[in-house]
N, C-alpha and C positions, 0 to 999 in steps of 0.2 A: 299119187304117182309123181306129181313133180317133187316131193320129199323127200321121192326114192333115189331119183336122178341127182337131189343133192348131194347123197349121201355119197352116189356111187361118185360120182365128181370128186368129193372128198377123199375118197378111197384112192381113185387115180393121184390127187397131190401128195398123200402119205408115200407113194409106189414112186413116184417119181425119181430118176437119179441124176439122169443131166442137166443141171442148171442153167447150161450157156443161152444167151438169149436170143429170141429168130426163133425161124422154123428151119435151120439149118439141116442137110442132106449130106451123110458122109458115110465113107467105108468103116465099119467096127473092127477093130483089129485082132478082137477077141474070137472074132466069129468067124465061117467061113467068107472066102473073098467076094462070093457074090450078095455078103449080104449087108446090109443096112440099117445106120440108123435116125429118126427121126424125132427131132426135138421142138416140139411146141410147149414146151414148159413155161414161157413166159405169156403166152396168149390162155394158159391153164390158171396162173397165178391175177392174171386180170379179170377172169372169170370170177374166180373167188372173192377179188377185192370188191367186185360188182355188188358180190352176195351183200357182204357188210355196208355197202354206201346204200344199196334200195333195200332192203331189209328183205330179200324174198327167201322166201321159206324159212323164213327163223321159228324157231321155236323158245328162245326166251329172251324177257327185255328187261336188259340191265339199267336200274336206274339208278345215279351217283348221285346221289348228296353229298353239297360241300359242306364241310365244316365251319360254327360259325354262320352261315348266309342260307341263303334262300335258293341259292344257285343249286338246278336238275337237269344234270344232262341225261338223257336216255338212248341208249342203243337198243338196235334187232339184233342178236347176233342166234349163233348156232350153238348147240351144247357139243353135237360131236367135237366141231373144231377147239373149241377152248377146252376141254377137256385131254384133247392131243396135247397139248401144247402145259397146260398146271393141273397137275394135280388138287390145289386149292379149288382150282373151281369143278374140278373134278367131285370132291367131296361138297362143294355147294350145289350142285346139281344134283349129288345123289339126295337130299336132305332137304330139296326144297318140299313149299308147301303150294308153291301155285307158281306159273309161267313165269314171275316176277321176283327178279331178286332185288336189295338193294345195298346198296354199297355206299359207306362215307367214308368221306377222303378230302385230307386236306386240299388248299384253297391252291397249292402249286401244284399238286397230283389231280385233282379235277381237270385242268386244264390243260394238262398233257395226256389225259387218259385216251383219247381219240386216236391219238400217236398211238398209246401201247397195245389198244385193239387190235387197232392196224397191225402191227406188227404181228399179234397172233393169228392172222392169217396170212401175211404175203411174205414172212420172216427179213422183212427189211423195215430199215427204221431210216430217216433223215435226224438229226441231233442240233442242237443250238447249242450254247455255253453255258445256258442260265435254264436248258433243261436236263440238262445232266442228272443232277440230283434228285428231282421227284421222279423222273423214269426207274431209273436207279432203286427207288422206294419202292415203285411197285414192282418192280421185276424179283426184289427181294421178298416181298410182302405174298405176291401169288407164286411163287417157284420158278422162274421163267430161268431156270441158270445160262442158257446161252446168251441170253440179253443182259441178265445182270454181269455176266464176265466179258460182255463185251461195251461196255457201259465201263467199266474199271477201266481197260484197256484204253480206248479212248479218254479216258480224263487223264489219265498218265501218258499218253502221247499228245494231248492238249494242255499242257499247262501253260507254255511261254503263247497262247492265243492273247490278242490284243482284246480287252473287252472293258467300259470306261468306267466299272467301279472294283475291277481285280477280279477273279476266280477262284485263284489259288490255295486263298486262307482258309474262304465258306469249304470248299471242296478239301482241305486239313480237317475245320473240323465236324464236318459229315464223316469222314474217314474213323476219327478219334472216336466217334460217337457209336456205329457201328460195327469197331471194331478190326478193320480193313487194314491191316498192318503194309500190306504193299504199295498202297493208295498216298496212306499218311507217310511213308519212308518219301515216295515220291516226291507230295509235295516238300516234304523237310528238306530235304536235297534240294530241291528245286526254289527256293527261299530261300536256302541258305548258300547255294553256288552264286546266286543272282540278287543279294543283296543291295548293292547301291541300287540299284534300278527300282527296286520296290520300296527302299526309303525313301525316291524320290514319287512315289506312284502315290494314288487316292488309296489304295489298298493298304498301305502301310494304317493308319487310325484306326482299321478294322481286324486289325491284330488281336486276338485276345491274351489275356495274362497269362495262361499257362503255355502259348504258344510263344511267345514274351520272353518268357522266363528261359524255357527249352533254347532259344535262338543265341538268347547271347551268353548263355554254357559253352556253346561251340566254338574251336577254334578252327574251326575250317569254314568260316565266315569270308567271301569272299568281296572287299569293300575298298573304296580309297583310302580309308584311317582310319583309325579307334575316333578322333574325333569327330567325325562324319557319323560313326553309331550315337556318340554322345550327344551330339546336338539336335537327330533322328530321335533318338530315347524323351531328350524334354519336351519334343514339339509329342510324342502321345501322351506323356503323362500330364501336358498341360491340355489336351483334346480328352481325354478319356476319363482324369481324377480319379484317378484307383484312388486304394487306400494308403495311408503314408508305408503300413507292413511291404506294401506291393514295390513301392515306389521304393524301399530303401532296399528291398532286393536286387529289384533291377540296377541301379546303384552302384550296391556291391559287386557286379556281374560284368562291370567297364573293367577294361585295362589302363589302370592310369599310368602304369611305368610306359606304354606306348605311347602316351602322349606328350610334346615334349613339355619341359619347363616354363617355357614363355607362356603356351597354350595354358598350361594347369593356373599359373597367376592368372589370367587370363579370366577363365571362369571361376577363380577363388571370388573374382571381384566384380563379376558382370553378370554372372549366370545365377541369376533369381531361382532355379532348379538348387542348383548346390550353397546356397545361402541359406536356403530352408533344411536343407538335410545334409548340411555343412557335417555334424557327433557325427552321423553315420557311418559316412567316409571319410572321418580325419585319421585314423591309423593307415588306412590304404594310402588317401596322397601321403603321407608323412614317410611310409618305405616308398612312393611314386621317387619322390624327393633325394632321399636316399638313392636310391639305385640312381638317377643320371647325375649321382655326385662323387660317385665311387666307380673304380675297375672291376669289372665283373670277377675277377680272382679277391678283391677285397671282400667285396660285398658276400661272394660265397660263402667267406667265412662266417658270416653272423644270422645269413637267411637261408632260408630253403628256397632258391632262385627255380625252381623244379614246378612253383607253384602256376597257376592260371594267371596271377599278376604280371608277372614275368616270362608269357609265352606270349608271340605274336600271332596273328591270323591271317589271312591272306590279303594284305595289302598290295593295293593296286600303284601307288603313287610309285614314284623314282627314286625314291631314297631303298626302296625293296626290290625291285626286279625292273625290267624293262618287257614292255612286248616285242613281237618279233611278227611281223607278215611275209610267208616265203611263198613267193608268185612260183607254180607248177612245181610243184614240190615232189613230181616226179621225176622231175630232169637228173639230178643231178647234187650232189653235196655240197651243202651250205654252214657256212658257221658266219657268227658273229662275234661280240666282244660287249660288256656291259658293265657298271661298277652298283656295287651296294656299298650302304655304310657298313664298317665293322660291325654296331649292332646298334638298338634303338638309345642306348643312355646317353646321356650328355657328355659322358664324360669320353665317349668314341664317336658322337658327331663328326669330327674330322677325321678320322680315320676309313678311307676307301680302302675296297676288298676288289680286283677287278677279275668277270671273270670272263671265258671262252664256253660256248657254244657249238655243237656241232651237229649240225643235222646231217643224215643221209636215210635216201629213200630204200635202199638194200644194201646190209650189210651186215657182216657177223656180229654175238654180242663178244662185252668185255672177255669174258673166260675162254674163247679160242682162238683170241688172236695173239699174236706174237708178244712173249713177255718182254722183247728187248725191241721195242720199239725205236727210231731215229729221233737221235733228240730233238725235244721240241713238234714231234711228228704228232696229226691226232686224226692221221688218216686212215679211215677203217679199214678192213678187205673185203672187198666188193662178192659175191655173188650171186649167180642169177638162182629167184627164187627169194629172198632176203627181206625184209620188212622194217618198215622204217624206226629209226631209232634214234635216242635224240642220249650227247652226252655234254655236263657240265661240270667245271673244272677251273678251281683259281690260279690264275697266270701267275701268281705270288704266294709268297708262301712265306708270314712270320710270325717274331714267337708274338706276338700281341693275339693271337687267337688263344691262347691260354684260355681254360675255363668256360672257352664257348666252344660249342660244332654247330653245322649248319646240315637245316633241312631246306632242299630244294624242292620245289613245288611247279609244275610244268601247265599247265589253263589251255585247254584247247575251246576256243569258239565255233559255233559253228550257228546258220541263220535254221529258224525253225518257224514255221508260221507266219514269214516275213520277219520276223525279230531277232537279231541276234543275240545268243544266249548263249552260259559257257554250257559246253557237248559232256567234258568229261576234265577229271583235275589228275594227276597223277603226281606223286609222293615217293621223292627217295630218298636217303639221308648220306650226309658227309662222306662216311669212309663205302659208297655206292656210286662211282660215276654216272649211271645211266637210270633210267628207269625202264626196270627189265620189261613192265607189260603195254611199253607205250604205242600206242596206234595200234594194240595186238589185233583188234577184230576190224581195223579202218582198210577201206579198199580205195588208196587214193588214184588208181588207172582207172578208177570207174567215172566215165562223164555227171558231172549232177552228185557225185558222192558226200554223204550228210554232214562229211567233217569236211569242208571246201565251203567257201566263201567265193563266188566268181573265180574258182577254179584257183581257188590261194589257201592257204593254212594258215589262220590265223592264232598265234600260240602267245601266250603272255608268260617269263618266266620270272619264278619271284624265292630270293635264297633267307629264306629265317634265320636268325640266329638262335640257338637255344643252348640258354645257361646252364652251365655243369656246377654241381653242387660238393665243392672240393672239402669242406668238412662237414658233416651230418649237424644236425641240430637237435641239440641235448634234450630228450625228455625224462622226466621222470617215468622210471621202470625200465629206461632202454635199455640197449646190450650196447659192447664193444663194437665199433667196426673200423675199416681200416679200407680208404681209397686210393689208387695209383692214377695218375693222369697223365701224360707228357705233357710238360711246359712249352714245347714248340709245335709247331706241326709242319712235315715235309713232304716234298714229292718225292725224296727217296722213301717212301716209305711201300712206295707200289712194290707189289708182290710181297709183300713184308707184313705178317700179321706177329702181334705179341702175346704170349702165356706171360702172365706172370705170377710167382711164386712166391707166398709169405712163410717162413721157417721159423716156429716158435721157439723157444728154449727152455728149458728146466733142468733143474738139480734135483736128481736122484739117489739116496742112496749115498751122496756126497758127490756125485760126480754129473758135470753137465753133457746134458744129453739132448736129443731132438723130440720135441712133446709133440708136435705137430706140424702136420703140412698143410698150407693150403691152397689150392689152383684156382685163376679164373683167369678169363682170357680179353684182347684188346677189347671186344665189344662190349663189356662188362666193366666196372670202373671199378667194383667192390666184390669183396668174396662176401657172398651173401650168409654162411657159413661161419667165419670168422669168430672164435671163442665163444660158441652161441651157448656151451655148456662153465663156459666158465665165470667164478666168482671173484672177481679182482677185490672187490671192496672185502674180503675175510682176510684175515692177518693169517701168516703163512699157507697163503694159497699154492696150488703146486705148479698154476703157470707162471710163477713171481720168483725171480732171485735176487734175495736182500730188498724184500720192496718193488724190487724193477722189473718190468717185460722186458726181455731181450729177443728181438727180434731180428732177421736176415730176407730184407727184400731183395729175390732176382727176377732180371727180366728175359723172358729168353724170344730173340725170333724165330720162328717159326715163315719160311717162305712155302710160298703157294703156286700152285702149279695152275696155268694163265694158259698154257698150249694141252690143247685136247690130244692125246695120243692116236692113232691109226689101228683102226681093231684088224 
């Protein structure tokens, strides 16, 4: 009899639908007016936890052996209840041979297993930092999918948690191992937004090599300088002694053109890292060298400046961006003013680029406001409803940007677990004043809102240079091509985009005529297209007259329409 009332008990928490907690008394709105409803769901859920802490009326006992040890824990628990809840022990209970199952389990899953029980019967769970993962194991291992997706959930909303030998990494690569694509993206993002911080952390040594590897691929590395990864890079390889293969990849994977000249002598002569695997990286510093000795329009001519050597990453120092903290960032339109260097080489160290900032908390974007704005003006048009929007823009304008464009990169902070951490990065490029999806989903009127800092927005902005590749570099097999760039860059150039037109020529027949046309437009540097069928190296080829290409580059503008019309 009392097995039966288990049972029946068990039946009422299967039925159950209101969770609120109490024995709260209130009108159903579904029902008629005088009727009622009554919620003791949590005095129902204590019941059951009862079950499992005194063992009464169980009918089988699970006994866990750890792996490795000697260590047995045993429980009473219920077949009905675990069997609601996995399938797994669904089929172990249909197949047992006697009251007794038993179960081995690692030496970290033993010792949260008391938690996972629990949890299949009162469907709440308490979490640590350092049990994530073996929960995680078993909730995969016996089918538990609400626990295991809510177990993911939580590690992904726990990563910037302070804990004193990191979390991050182990929880990457449990992700990798598993196979958790969303998990491991997390953490990757989350390691590689928060960079300095972790090469200064105890979690940095506990890096593994393919996570190593993966990391300093990335240019969206958010750090004070390439030197700061480099001297981060020799303090693991002198803690961890990979292999030299390891070590000379890693290596490979510095940006030494971002480092400058003084810095590179520097560790030619100091750095017992690179005195050892000096062969490795002498071609790399050797074009490092190169590019801060040459103009970015020289140097194009001889490399492919397009490579990972020659892009920077998000640097944090002052020579690349400044931050910005705007107190109530609902009030009212803010701007500022800040300078970068033209770009990282040596040979434009003294060259400053200064630029303007402007924030406003509603306001329209670029494309429906006024294409004839007041000179000098960078006041948006306000309306109610508008969302905030951040626009940047160089106060100057000369031809020394030849060969480069800039991408700007906008860092919003925001504090998470007590920590501040960046929230979100957003990415626009040169010929884009703004970044169309910035704050899209942020509610800055909200008291406590997740991107606020004691009620500020704290934003770091940081403009890259990246090298344009003004003549191609020869390989064996290539084809023809043919790049247009403008040697200045203007602000008249707003509203004003470029098509431009390559016009081939040939003699036909005796007579010269048009062989080909080809189009591509300001965003595009190269017609990608460009003589792809043709054979210059055959003597009397048909796009050759007397030997020569003759060719007719136009550019044509092409203006854009900036005011949205009135349907």
């Amino acid at each position: 009899m009392k097995s039966e009332g288990v049972r029946a008990l068990l039946y009422l928490t299967g039925v159950c639908l209101v969770l609120r907690a109490g024995a709260s008394i209130k009108p159903d709105v579904l029902l008629e007016t005088t009727a009622t409803s009554l919620n003791h769901s949590m005095a129902l859920v204590q019941r059951i936890e009862a079950l499992l802490t005194q063992g009464n009326s169980s009918d089988v006992t699970l006994r866990i052996q750890t792996l490795n040890s000697d260590e047995i824990k045993v429980f009473q628990v219920h077949s009905l209840l675990l069997t609601l809840q996995s399938d797994v022990f669904d089929e172990l209970l249909q197949t047992r041979n006697s009251t007794t199952i038993i179960l081995r389990e690692p030496a970290d899953c033993t010792a949260v297993f008391d938690k996972f029980i629990r949890y299949l019967y009162c469907g709440d769970i308490t979490v640590r930092l350092s049990q994530a993962i073996p929960l995680h194991k078993l909730a995969t291992k016996y089918h538990v999918g609400d626990l295991q997706q809510g177990l993911t959930q939580y590690m992904t909303q726990h990563l910037s948690s302070e804990s004193p030998a990191g979390h991050v990494v182990r929880w990457y690569q449990y992700a990798t191992q598993i196979g958790d694509i969303t998990l491991q993206s997390s953490c990757l993002q989350y390691l590689s937004w928060n960079l300095s911080s972790v090469l200064q952390s105890n979690e940095w040594v506990s890096v593994g090599e393919d996570l190593l590897l993966s990391l300093l691929q990335r240019s969206d590395l958010i750090l004070q300088s390439e030197l700061e990864l480099y001297e981060a890079l020799e303090s693991w390889i002198n803690q961890n002694q990979p292999s030299d293969e390891t070590s000379g990849s890693a290596l490979k994977s510095i940006r030494y053109a971002m480092i400058s000249p003084q810095h590179l002598f520097h560790l030619l002569k100091k750095s017992p890292l690179m005195l050892k695997h000096h062969e490795t990286v002498r071609d790399l510093l050797f074009m490092a060298f190169q590019f801060h000795s040459a103009s970015p329009v020289q140097l194009a001519k001889y490399f492919d400046v397009n490579c990972s050597l020659f892009t920077p990453r998000n640097y944090l120092s002052s020579s690349w961006g400044s931050p910005w903290v705007i107190n109530n960032p609902t009030r009212d339109d803010r701007s500022f003013s800040f300078q970068t260097q033209l770009g990282p080489s040596g040979h434009d160290v003294s060259k400053r680029i200064t630029w303007n900032a402007l924030f406003s908390p509603r306001w329209f974007p670029l494309s429906v406001r006024s294409a004839y704005p007041e000179q000098g003006s960078m006041q948006p048009v306000r309306i109610d409803g508008g969302r905030p929007r951040i626009i940047v823009t160089p106060s100057t304008s000369s031809s020394d940007f030849a060969g480069v464009s800039f991408q700007k990169t906008v860092i919003v902070s925001a504090r998470k677990q007590g920590k501040v951490v960046v929230r979100h990065v957003y990415n626009f490029h040169q010929s884009t004043e703004e970044a169309g999806d910035f704050l899209l989903e942020a509610d800055l009127q909200r008291r406590g809102s997740e991107y606020l800092i004691d009620s500020s927005l704290y934003l770091h902005v940081i403009v890259k240079p990246i090298y344009q590749s003004l003549i191609p570099v020869r390989i064996d097999g290539g084809r023809p091509r043919i790049i247009v760039t403008p040697s200045t860059s203007s602000s008249d150039f707003a509203g004003v985009s470029f098509q431009k037109t390559v016009i081939v020529s040939a003699r036909k027949q005796g007579k010269v005529v048009v062989r080909h046309v080809y189009n591509f437009h300001q965003s595009t540097e190269e017609a990608g297209d460009f003589l792809l069928e043709a054979d210059l190296q055959r003597r009397g080829s048909e796009y050759l007259i007397d030997s020569s290409l003759y060719l007719h580059v136009i550019v044509k503008p092409i203006y854009q329409s900036l005011i949205v019309g009135r349907k």
